[in-house]
PDB file of N, CA, C, O and CB in Angstrom:
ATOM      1  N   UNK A   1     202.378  72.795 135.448  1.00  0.00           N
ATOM      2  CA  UNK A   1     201.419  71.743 135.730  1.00  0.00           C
ATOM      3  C   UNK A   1     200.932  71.893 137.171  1.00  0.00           C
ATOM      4  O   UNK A   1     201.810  72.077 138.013  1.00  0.00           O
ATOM      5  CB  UNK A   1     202.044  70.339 135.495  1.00  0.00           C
ATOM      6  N   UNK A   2     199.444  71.831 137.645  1.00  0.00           N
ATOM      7  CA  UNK A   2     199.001  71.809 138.454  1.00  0.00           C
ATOM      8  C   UNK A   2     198.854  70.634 139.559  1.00  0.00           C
ATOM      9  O   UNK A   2     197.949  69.821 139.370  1.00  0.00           O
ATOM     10  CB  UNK A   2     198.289  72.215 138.015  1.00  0.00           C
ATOM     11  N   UNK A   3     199.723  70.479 140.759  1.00  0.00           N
ATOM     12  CA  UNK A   3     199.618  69.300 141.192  1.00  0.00           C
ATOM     13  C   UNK A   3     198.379  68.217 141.693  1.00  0.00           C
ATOM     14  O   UNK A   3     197.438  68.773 142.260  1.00  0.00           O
ATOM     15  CB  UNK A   3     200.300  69.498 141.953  1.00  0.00           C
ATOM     16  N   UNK A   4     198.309  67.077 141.575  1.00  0.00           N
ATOM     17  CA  UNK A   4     196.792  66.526 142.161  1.00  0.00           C
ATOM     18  C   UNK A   4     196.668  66.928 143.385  1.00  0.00           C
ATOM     19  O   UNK A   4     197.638  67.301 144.044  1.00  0.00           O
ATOM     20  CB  UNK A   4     196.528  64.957 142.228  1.00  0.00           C
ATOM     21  N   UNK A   5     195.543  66.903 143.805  1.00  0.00           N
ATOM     22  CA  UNK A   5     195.275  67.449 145.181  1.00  0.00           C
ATOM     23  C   UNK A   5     193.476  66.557 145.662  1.00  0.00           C
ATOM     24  O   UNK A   5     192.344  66.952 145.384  1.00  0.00           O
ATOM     25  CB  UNK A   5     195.227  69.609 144.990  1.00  0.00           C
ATOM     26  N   UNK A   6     193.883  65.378 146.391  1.00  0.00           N
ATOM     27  CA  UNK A   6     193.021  64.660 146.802  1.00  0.00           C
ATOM     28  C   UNK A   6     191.577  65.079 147.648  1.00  0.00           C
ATOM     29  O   UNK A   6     191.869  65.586 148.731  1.00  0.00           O
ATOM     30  CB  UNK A   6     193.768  63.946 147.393  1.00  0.00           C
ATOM     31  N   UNK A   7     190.620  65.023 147.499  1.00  0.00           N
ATOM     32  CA  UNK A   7     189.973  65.209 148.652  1.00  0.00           C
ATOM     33  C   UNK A   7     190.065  65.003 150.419  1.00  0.00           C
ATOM     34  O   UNK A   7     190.052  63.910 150.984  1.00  0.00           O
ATOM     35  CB  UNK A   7     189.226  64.698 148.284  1.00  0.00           C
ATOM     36  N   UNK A   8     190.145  66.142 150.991  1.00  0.00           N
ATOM     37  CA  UNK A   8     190.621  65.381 152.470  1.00  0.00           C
ATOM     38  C   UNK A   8     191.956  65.685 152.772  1.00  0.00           C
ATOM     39  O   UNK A   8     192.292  65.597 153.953  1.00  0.00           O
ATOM     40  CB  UNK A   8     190.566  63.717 152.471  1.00  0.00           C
ATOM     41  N   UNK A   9     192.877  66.066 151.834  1.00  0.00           N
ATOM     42  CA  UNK A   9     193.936  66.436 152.655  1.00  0.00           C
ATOM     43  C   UNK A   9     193.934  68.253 153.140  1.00  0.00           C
ATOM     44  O   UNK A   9     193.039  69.079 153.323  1.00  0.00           O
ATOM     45  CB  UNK A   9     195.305  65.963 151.737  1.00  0.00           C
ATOM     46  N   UNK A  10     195.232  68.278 153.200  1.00  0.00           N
ATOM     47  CA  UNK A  10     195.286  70.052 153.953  1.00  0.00           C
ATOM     48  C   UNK A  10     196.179  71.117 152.925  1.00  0.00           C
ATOM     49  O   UNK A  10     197.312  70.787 152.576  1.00  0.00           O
ATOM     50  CB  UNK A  10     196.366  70.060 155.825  1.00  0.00           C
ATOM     51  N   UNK A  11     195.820  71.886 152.657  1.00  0.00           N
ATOM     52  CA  UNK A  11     196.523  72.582 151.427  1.00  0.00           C
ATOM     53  C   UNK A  11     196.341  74.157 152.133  1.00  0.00           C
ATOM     54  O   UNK A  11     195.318  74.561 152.686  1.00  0.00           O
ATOM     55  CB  UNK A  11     195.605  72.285 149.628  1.00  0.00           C
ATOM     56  N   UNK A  12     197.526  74.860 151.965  1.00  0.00           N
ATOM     57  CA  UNK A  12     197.602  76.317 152.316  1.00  0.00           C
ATOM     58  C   UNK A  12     197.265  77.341 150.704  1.00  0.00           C
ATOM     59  O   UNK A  12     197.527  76.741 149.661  1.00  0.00           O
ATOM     60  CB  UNK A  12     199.405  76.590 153.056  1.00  0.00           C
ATOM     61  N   UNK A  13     196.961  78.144 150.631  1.00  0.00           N
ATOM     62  CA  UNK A  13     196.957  79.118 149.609  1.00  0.00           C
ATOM     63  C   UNK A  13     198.079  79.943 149.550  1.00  0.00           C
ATOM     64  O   UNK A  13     198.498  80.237 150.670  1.00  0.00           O
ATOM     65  CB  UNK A  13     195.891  79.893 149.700  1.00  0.00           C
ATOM     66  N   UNK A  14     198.996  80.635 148.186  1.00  0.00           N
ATOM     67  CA  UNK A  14     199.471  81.222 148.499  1.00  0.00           C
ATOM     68  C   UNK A  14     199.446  82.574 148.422  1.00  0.00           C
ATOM     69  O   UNK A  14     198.729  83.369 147.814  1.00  0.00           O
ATOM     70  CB  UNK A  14     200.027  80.808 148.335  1.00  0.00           C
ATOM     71  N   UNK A  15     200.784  82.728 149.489  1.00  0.00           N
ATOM     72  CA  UNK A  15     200.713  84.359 150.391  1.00  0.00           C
ATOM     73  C   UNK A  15     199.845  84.087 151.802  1.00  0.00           C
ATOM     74  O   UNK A  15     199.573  84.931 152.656  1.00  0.00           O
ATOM     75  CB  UNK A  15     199.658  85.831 149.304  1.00  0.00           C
ATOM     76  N   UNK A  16     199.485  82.651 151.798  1.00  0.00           N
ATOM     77  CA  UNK A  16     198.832  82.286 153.712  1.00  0.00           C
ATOM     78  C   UNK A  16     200.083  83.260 154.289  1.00  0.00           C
ATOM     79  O   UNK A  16     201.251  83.510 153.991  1.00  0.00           O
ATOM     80  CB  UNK A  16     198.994  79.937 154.590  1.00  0.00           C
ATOM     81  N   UNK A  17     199.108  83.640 155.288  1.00  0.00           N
ATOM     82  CA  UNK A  17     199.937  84.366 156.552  1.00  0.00           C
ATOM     83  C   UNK A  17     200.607  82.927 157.345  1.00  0.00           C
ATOM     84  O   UNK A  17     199.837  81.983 157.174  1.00  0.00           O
ATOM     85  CB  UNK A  17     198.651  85.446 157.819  1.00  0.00           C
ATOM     86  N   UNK A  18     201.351  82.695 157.835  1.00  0.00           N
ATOM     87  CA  UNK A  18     201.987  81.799 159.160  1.00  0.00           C
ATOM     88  C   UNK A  18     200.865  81.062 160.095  1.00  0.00           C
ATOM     89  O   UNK A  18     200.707  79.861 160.314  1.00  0.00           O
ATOM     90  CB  UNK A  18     202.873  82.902 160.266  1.00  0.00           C
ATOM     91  N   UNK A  19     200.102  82.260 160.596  1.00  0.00           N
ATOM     92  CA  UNK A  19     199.608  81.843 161.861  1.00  0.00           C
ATOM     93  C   UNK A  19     198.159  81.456 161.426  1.00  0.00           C
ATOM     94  O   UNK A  19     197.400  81.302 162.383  1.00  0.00           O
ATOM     95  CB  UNK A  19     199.719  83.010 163.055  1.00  0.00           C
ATOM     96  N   UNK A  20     197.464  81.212 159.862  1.00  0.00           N
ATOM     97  CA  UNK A  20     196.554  81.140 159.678  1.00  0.00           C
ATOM     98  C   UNK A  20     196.988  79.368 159.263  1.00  0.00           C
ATOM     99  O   UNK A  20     197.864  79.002 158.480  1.00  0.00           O
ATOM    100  CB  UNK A  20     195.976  82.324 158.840  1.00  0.00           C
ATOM    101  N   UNK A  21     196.087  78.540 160.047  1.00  0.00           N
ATOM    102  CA  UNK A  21     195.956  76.572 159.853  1.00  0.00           C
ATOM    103  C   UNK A  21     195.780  76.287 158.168  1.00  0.00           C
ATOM    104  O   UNK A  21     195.316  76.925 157.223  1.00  0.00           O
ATOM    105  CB  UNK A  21     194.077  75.716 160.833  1.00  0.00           C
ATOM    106  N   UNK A  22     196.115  75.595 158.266  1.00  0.00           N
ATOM    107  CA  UNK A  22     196.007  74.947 156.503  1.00  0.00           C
ATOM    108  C   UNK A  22     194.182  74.619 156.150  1.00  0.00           C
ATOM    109  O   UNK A  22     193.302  74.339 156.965  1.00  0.00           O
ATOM    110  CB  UNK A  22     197.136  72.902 156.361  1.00  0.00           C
ATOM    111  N   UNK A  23     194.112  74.732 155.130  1.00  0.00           N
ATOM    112  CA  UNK A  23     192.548  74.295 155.048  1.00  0.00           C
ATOM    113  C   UNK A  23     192.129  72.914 154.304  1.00  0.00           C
ATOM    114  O   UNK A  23     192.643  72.478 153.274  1.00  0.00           O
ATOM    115  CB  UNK A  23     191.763  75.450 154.253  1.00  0.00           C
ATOM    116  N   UNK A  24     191.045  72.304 155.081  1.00  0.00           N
ATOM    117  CA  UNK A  24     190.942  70.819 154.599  1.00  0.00           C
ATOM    118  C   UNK A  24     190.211  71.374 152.952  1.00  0.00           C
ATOM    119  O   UNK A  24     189.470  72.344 152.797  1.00  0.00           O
ATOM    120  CB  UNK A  24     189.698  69.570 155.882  1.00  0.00           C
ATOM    121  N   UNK A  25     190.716  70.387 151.848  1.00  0.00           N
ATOM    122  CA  UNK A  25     190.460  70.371 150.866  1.00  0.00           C
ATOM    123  C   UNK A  25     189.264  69.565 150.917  1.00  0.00           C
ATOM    124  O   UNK A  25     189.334  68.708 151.798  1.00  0.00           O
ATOM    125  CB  UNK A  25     191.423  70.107 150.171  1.00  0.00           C
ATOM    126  N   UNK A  26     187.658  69.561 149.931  1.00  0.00           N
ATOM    127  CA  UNK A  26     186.559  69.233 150.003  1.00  0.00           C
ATOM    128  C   UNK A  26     186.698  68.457 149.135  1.00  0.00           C
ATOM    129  O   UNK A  26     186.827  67.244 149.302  1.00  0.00           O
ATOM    130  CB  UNK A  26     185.662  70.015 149.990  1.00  0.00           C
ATOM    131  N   UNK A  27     186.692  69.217 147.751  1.00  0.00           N
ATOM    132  CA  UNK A  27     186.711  68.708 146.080  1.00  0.00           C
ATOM    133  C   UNK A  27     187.343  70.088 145.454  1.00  0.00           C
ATOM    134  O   UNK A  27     187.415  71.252 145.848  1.00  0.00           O
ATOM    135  CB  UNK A  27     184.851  68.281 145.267  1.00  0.00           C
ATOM    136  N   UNK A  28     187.733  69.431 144.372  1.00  0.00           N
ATOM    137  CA  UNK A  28     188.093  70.162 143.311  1.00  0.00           C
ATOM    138  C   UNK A  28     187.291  70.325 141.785  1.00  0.00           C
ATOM    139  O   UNK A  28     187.466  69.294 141.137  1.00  0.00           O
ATOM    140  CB  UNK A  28     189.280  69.671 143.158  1.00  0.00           C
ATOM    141  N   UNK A  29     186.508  71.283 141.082  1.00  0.00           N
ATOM    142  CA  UNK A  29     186.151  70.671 139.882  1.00  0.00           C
ATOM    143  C   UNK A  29     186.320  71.674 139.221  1.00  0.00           C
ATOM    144  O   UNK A  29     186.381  72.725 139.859  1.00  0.00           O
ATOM    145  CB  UNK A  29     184.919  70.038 139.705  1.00  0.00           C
ATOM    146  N   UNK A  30     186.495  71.755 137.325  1.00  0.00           N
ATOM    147  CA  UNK A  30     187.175  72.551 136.810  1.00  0.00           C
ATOM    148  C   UNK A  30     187.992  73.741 136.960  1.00  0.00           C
ATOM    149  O   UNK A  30     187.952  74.873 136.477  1.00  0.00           O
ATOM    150  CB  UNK A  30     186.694  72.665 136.345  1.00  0.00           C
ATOM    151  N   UNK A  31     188.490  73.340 137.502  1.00  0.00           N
ATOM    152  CA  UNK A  31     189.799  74.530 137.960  1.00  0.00           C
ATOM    153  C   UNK A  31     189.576  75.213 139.539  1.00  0.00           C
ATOM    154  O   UNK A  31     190.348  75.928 140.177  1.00  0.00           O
ATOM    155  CB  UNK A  31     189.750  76.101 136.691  1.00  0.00           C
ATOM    156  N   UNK A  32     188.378  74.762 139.857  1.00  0.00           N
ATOM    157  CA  UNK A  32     188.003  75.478 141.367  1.00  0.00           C
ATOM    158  C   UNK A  32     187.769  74.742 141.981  1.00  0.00           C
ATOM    159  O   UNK A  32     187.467  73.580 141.713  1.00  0.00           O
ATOM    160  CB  UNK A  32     187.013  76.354 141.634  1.00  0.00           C
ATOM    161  N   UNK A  33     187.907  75.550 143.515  1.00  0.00           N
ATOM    162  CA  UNK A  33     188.601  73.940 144.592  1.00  0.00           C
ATOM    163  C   UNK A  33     187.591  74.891 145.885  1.00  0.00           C
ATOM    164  O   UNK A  33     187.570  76.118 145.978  1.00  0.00           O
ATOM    165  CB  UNK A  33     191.351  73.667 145.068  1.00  0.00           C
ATOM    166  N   UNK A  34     186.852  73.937 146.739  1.00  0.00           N
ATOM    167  CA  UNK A  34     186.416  74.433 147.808  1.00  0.00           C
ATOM    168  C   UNK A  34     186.923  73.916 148.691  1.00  0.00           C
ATOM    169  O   UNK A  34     187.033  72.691 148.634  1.00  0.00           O
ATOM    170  CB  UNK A  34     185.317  74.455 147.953  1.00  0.00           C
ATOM    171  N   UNK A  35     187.390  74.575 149.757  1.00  0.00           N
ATOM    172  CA  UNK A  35     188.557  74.320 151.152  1.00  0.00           C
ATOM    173  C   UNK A  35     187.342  74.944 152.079  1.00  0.00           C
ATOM    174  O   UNK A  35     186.402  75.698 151.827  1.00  0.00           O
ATOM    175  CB  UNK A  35     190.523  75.456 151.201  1.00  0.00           C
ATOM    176  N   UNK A  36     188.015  73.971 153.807  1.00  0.00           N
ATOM    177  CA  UNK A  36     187.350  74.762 154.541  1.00  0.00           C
ATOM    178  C   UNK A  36     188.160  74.671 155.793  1.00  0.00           C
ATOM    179  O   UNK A  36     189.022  73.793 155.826  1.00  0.00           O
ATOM    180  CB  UNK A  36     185.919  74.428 154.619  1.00  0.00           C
ATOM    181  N   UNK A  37     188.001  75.487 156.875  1.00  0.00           N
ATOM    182  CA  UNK A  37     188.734  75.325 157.806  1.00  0.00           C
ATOM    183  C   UNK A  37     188.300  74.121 158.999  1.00  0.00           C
ATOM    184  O   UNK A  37     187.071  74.068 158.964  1.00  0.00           O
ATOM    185  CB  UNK A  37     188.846  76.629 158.245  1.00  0.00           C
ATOM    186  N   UNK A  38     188.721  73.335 159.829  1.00  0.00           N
ATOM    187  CA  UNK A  38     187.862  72.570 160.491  1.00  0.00           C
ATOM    188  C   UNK A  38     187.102  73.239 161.360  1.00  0.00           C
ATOM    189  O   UNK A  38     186.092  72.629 161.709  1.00  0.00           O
ATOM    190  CB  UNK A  38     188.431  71.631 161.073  1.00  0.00           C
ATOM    191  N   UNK A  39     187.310  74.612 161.955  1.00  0.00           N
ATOM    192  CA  UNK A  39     186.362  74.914 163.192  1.00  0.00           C
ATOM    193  C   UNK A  39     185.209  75.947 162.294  1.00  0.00           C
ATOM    194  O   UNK A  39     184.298  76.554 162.856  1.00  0.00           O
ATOM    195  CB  UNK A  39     187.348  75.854 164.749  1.00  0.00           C
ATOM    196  N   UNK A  40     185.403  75.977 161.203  1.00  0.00           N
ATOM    197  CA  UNK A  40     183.907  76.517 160.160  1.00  0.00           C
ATOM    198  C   UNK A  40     182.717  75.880 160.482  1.00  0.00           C
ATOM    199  O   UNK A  40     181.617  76.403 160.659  1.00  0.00           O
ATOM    200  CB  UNK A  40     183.986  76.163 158.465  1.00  0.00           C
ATOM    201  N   UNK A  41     183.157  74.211 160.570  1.00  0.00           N
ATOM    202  CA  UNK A  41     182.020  73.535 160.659  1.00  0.00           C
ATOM    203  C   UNK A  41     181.932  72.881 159.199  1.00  0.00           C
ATOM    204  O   UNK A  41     182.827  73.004 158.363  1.00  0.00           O
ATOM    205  CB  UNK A  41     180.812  74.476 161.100  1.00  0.00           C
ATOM    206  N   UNK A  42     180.547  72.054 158.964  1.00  0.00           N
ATOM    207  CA  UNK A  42     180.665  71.336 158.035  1.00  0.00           C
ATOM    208  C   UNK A  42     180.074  71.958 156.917  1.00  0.00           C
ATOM    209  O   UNK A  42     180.338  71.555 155.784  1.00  0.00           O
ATOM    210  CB  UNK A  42     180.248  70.195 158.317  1.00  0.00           C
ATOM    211  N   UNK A  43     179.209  73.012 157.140  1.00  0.00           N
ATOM    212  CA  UNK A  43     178.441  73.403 155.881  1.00  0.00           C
ATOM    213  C   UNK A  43     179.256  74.710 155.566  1.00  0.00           C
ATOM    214  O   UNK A  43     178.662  75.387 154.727  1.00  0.00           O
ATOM    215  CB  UNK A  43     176.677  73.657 156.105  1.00  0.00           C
ATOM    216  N   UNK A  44     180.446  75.269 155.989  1.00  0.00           N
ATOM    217  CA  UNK A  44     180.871  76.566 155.545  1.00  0.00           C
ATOM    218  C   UNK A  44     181.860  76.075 154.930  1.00  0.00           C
ATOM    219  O   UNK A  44     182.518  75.184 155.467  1.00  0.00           O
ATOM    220  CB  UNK A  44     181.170  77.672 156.495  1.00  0.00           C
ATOM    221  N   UNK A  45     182.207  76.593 153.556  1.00  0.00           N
ATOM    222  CA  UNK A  45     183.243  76.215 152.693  1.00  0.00           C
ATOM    223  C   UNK A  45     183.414  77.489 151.970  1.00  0.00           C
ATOM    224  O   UNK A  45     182.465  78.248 151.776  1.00  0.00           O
ATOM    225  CB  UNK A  45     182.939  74.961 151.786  1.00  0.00           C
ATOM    226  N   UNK A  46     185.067  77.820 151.421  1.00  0.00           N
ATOM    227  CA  UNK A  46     185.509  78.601 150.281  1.00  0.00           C
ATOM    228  C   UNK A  46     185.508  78.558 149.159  1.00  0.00           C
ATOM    229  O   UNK A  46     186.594  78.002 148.998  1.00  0.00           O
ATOM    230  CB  UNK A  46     186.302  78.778 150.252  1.00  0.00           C
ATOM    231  N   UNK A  47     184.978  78.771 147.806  1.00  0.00           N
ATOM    232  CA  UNK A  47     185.868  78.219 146.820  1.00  0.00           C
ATOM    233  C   UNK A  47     186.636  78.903 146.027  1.00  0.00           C
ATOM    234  O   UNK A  47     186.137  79.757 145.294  1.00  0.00           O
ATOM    235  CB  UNK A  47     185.311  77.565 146.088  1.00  0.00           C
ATOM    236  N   UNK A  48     188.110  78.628 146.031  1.00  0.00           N
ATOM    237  CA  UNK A  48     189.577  79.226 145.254  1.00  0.00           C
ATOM    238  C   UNK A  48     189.808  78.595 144.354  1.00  0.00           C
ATOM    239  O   UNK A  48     189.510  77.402 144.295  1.00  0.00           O
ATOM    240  CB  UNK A  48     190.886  79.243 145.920  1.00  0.00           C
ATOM    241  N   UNK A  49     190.509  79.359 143.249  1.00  0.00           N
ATOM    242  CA  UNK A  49     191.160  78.583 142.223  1.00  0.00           C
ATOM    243  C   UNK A  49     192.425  77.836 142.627  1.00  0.00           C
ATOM    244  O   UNK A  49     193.428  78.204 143.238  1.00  0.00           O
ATOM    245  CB  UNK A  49     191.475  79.457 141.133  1.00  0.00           C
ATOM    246  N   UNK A  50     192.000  76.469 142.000  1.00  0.00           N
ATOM    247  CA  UNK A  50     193.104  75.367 142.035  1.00  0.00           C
ATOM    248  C   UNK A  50     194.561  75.602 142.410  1.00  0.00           C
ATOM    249  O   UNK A  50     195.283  75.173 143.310  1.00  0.00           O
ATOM    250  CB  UNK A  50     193.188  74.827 140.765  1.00  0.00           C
ATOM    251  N   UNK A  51     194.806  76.824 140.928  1.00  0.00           N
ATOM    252  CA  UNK A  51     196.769  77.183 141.414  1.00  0.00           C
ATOM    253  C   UNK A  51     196.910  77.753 142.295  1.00  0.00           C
ATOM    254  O   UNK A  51     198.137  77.857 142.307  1.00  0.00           O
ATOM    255  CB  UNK A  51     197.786  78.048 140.591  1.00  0.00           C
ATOM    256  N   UNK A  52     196.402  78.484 143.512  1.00  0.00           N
ATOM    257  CA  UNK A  52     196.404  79.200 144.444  1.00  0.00           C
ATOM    258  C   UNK A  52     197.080  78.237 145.637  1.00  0.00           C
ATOM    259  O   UNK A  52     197.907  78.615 146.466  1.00  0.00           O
ATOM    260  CB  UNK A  52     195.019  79.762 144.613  1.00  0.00           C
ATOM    261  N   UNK A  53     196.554  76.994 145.517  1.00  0.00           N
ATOM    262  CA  UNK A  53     196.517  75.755 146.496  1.00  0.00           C
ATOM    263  C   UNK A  53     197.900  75.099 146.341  1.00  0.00           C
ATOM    264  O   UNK A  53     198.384  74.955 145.219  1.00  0.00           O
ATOM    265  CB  UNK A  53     195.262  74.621 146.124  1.00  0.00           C
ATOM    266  N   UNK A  54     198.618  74.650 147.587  1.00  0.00           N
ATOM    267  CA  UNK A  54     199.832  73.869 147.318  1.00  0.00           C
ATOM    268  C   UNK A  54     199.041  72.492 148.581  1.00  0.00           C
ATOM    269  O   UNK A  54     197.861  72.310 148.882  1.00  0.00           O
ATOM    270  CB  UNK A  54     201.741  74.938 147.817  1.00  0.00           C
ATOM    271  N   UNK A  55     200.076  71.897 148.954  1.00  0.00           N
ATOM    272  CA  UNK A  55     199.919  70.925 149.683  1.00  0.00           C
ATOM    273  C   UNK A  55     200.737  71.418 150.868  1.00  0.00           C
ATOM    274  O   UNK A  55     201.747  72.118 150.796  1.00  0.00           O
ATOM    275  CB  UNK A  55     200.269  69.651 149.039  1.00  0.00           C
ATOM    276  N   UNK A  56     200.132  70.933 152.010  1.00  0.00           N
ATOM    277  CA  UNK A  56     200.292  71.275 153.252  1.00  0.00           C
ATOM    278  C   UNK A  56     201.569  70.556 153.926  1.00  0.00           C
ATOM    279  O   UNK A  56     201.854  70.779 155.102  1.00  0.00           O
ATOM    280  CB  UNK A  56     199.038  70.997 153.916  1.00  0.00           C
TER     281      UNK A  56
END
């Protein structure tokens, strides 16, 4: 089971390296989730699949 994962919080991917910051979660929708880092700025975002994502 895939855990909920709110908009707004901080979720790492896994296999993150250590020294790489957690990424703010945007939204999530069918199975894909766009994260972004805060110093991206507001219009640059990723989008990963959901199970990749844990909570920060």
């Amino acid at each position: 089971m895939v855990p909920l994962l709110r908009p707004g919080t901080f979720v790492t991917l896994e296999n993150q390296p250590a020294d790489l910051p957690p990424f703010q979660l945007i939204q999530c929708r069918g199975g894909r989730c766009w994260v972004r880092q805060q110093a991206w700025g507001q219009y640059v975002h990723w989008e990963v699949e959901h199970e990749r994502l844990r909570a920060a």
